[in-house]
MITIGU-932224 format. One record per residue: x, y, z of N, C-alpha, C, CB in turn; residue in three letters; residue number from 1. Coordinates in steps of 0.05 Angstrom, whole numbers, plus 32768, in hexadecimal, padded with zeros to 4 digits. Glycine has a CB too. Layout:
! residues N
+--------+---------+------+---------+----------+-------+--------+---------+------+---------+----------+-------+------+------+
! n_east ! n_north ! n_up ! ca_east ! ca_north ! ca_up ! c_east ! c_north ! c_up ! cb_east ! cb_north ! cb_up ! resn ! resi !
+--------+---------+------+---------+----------+-------+--------+---------+------+---------+----------+-------+------+------+
!      X !       Y !    Z !       X !        Y !     Z !      X !       Y !    Z !       X !        Y !     Z !  Ala !  NUM !
...
+--------+---------+------+---------+----------+-------+--------+---------+------+---------+----------+-------+------+------+
***
This chain:
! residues 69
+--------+---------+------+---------+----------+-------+--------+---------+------+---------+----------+-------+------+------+
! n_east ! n_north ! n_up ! ca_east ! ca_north ! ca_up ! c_east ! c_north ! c_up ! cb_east ! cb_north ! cb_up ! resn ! resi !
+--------+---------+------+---------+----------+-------+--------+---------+------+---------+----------+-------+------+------+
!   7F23 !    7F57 ! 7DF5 !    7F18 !     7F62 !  7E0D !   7F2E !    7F6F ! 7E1D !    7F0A !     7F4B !  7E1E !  Unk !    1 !
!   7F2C !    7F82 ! 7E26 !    7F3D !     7F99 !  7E36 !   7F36 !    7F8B ! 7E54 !    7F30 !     7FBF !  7E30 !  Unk !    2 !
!   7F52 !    7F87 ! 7E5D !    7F50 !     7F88 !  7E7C !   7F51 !    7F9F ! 7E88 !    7F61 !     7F7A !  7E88 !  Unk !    3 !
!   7F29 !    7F9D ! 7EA2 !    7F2B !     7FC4 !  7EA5 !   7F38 !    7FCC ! 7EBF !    7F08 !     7FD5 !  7EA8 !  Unk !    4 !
!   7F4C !    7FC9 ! 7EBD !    7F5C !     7FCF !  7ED9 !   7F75 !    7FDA ! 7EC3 !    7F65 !     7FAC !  7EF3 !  Unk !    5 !
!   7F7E !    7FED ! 7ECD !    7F9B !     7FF9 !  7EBA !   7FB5 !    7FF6 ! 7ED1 !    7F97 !     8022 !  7EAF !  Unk !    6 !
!   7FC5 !    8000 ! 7EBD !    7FDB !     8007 !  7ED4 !   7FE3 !    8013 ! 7EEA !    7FE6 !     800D !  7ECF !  Unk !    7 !
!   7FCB !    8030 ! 7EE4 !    7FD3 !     8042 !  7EF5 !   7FBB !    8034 ! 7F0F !    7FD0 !     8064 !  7EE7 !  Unk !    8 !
!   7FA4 !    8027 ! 7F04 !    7F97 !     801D !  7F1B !   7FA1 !    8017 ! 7F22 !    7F88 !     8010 !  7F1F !  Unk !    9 !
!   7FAA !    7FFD ! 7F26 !    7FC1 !     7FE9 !  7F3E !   7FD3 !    7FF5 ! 7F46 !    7FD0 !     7FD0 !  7F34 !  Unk !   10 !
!   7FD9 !    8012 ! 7F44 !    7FF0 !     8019 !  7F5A !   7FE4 !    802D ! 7F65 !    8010 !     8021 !  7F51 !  Unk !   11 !
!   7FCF !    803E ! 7F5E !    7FB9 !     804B !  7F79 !   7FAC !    8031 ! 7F85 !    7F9A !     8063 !  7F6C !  Unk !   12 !
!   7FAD !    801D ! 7F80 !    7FA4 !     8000 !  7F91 !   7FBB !    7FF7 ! 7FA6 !    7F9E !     7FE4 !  7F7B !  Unk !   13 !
!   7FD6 !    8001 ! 7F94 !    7FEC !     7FF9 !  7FA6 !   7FEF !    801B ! 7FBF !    8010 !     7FF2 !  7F8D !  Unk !   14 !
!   7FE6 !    8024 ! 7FBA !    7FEA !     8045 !  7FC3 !   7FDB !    8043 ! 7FDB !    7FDD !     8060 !  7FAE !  Unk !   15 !
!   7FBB !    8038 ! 7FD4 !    7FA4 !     803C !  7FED !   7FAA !    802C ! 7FFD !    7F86 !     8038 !  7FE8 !  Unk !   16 !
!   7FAD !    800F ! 7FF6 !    7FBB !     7FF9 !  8006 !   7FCD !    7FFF ! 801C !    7FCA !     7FE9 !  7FF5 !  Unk !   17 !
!   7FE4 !    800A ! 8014 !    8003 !     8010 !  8020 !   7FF4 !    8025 ! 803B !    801F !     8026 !  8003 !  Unk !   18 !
!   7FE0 !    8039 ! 802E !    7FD2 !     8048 !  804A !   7FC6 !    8044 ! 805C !    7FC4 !     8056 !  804A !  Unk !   19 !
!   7FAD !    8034 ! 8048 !    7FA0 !     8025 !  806A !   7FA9 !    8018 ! 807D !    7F90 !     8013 !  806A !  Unk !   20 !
!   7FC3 !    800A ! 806E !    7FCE !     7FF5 !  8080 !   7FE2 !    8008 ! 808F !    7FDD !     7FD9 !  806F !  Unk !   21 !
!   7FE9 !    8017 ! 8087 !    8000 !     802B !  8092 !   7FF4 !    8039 ! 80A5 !    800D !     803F !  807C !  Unk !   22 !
!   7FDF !    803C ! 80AA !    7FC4 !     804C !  80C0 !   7FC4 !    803A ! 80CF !    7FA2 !     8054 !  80B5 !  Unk !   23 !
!   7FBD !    8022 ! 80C9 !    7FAB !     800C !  80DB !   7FC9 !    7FFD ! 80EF !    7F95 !     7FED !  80BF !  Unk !   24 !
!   7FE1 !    8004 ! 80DE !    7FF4 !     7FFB !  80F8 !   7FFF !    800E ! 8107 !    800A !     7FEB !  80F0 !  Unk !   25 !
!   7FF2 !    8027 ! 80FB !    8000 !     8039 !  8117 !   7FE0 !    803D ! 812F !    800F !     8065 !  8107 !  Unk !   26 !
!   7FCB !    8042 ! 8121 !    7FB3 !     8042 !  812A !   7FA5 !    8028 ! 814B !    7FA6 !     803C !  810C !  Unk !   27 !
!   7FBC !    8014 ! 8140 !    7FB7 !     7FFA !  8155 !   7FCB !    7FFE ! 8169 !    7FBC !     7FDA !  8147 !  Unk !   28 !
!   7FBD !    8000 ! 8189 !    7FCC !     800C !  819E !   7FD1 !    7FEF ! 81B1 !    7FB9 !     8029 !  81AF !  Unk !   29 !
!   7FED !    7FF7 ! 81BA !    7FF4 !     7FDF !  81C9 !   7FDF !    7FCC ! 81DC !    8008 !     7FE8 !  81D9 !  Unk !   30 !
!   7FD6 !    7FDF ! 81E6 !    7FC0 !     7FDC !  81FD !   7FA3 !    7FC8 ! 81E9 !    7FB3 !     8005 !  820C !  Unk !   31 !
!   7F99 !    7FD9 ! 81D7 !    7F8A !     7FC9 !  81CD !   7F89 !    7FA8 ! 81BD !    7F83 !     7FD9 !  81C2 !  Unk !   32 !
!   7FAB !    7FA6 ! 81B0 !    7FB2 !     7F94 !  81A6 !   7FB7 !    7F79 ! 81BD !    7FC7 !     7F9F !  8196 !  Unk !   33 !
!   7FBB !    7F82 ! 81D4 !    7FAF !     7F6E !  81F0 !   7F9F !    7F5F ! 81F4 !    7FA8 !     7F76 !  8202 !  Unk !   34 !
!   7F92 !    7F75 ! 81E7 !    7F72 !     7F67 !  81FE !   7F5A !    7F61 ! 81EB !    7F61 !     7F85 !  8218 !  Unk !   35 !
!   7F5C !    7F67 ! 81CC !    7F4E !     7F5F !  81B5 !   7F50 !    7F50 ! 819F !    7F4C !     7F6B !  81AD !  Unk !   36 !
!   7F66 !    7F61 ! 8197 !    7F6E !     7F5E !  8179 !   7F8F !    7F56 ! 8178 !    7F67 !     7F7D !  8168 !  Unk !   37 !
!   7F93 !    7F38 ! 8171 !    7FB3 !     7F35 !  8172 !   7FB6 !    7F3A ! 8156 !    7FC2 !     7F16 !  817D !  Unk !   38 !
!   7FC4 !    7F4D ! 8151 !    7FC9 !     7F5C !  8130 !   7FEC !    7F61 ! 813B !    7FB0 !     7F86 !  8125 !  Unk !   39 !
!   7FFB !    7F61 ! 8132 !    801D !     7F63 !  8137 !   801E !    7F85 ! 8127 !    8036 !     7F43 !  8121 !  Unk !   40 !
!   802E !    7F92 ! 8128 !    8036 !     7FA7 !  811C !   8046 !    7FA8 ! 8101 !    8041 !     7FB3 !  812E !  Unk !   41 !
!   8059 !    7F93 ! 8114 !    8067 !     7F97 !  80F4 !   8060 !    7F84 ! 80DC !    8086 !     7F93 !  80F6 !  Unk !   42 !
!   805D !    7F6E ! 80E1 !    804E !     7F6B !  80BB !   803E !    7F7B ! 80B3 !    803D !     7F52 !  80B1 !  Unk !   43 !
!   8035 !    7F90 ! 80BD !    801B !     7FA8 !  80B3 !   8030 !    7FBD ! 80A4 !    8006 !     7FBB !  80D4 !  Unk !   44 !
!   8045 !    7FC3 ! 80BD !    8053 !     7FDC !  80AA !   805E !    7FCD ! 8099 !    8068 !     7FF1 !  80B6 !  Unk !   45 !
!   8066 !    7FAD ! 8097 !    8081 !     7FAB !  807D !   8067 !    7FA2 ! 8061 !    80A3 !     7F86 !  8086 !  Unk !   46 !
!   8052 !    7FA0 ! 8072 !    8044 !     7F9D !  8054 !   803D !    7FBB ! 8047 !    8025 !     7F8A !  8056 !  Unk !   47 !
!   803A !    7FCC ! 8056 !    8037 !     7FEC !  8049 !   8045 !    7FF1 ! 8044 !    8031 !     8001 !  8052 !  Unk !   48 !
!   8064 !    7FEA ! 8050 !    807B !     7FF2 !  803B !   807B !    7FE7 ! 8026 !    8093 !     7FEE !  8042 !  Unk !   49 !
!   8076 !    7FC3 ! 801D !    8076 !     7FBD !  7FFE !   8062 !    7FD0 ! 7FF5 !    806E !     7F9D !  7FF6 !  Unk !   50 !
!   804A !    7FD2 ! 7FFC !    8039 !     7FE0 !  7FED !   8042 !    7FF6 ! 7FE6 !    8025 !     7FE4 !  7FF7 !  Unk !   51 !
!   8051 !    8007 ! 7FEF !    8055 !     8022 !  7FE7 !   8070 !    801B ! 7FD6 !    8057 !     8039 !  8002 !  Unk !   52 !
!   807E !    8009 ! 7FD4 !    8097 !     8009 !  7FC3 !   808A !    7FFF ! 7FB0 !    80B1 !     7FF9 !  7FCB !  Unk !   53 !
!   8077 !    7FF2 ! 7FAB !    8066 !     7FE3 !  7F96 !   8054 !    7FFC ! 7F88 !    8051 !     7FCA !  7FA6 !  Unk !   54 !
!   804D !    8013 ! 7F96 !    8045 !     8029 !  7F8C !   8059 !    8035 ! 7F81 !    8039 !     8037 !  7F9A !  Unk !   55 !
!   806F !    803E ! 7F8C !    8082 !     8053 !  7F80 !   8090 !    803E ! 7F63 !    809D !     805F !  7F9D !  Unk !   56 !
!   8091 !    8025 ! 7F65 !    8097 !     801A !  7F46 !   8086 !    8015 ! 7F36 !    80A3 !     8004 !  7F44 !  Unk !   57 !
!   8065 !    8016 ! 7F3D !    805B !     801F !  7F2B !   8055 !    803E ! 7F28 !    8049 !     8011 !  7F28 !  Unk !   58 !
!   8058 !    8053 ! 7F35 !    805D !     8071 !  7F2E !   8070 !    8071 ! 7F12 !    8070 !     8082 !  7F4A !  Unk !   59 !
!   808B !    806F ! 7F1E !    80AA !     8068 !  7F0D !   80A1 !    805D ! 7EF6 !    80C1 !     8051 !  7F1C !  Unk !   60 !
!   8094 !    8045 ! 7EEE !    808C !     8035 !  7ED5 !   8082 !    804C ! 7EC8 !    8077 !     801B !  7ED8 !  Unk !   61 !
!   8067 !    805E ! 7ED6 !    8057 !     806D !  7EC3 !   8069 !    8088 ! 7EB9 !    803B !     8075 !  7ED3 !  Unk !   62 !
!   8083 !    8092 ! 7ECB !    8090 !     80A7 !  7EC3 !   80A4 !    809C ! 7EAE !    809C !     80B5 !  7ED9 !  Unk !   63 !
!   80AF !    8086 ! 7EA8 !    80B9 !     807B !  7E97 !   80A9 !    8075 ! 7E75 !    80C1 !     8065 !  7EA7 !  Unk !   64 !
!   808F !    8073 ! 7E83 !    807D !     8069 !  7E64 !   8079 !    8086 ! 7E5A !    8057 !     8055 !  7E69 !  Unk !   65 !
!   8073 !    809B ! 7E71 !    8068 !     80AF !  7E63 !   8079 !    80C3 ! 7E6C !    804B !     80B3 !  7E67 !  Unk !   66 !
!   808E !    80CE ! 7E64 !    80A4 !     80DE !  7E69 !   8093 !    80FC ! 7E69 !    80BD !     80D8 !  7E51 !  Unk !   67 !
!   8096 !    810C ! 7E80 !    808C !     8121 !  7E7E !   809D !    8132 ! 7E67 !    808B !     812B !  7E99 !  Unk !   68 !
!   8089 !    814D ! 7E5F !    809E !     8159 !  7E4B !   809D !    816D ! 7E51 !    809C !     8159 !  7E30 !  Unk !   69 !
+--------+---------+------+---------+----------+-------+--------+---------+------+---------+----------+-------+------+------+
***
């Protein structure tokens, strides 16, 4: 049995991830994070940053497996 998730899935999973979250912590305004929603900023951007370093090593993996010619 084939597991149906590939490689290149999980790093457009690491890709979409790294954005929303990368939106949603610039998107949350001081003023609102007051008076609603206690969400912090930065564990939002340092988790979009893993996400996106977690994308670009799996990018790198796939330019290594499949060497352009």
């Amino acid at each position: 049995m084939e597991f149906p998730l590939t490689f290149w899935d999980i790093g457009l999973w690491f890709a979409y991830m790294a954005i929303v979250l990368l939106i949603t912590s610039e998107m949350i305004s001081p003023y609102f994070e007051k008076e609603f929603l206690i969400i912090d900023k930065k564990p939002l951007r340092i988790s979009a940053l893993i996400f996106g370093l977690l994308f670009m090593f799996f990018v790198l993996m796939q330019i290594y497996r499949f060497p352009p010619s």
